[in-house]
N, C-alpha and C positions, 0 to 999 in steps of 0.2 A: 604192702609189697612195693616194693619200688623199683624191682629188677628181675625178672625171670629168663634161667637159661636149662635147657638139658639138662643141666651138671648141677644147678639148685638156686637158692633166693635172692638177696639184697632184703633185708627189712628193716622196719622200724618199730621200734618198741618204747611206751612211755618208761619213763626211768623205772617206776616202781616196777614194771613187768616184765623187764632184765633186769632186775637186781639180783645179784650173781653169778649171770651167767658169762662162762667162760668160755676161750678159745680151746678147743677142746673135748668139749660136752658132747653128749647125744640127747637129743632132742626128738619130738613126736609131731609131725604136721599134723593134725587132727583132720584139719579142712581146709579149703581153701575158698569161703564164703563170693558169691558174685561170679563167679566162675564155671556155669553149669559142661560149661563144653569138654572139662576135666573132672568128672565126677571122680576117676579112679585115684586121685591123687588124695587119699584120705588114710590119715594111719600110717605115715610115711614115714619111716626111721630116717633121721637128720645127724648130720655132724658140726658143729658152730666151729668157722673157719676160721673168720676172725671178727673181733668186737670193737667199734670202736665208739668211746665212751667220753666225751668232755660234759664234765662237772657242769659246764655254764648252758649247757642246753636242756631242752625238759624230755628228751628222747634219745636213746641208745641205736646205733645201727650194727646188723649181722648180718656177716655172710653165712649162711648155710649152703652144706652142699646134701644133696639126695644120697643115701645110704642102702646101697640093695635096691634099688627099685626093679621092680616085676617086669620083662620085658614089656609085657601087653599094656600095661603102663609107660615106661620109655616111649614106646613108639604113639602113644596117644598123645604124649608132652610135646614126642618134635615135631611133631605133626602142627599140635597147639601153636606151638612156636612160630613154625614155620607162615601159618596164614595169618597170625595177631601180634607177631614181637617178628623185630629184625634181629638176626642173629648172627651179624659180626662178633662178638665177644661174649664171654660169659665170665665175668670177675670172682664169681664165685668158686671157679675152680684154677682160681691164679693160688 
């Protein structure tokens, strides 16, 4: 993860573990490993925003955005947010 907002991710992926995936797709958070203080963020339907992908590096970056998240979950994320991430912007839902 290398970006987190309300609205969804920033990540990075080895090439092999986005190969495929598209702007467009839906996607499943399963987890969010090291992060005990959001356990409800598990099981997340995602949406891939956008992908960007140069051939010369050994990693793909995604935007994803959260899809339907549960209130009782939102409000645990901004919450997250709010005490561990500053949250000027969220790119993810540019």
């Amino acid at each position: 993860i290398l970006n987190m907002c309300e609205g969804g991710l920033q990540i990075s992926l080895k090439r092999n573990d986005g190969k495929g995936v598209e702007q467009g797709d839906r996607v499943i958070l399963r987890q969010l490993k090291g992060l005990s203080e959001i356990p409800l963020l598990t099981d997340i339907p995602m949406r891939v925003m956008w992908v960007m992908d140069n051939e010369h590096l050994d990693h793909i970056l995604l935007g994803v955005a959260f899809d339907r998240l549960p209130e009782e979950t939102l409000h645990t994320l901004r919450e997250f947010i709010r005490s561990r991430i500053h949250p000027d912007e969220c790119p993810a839902q540019k």
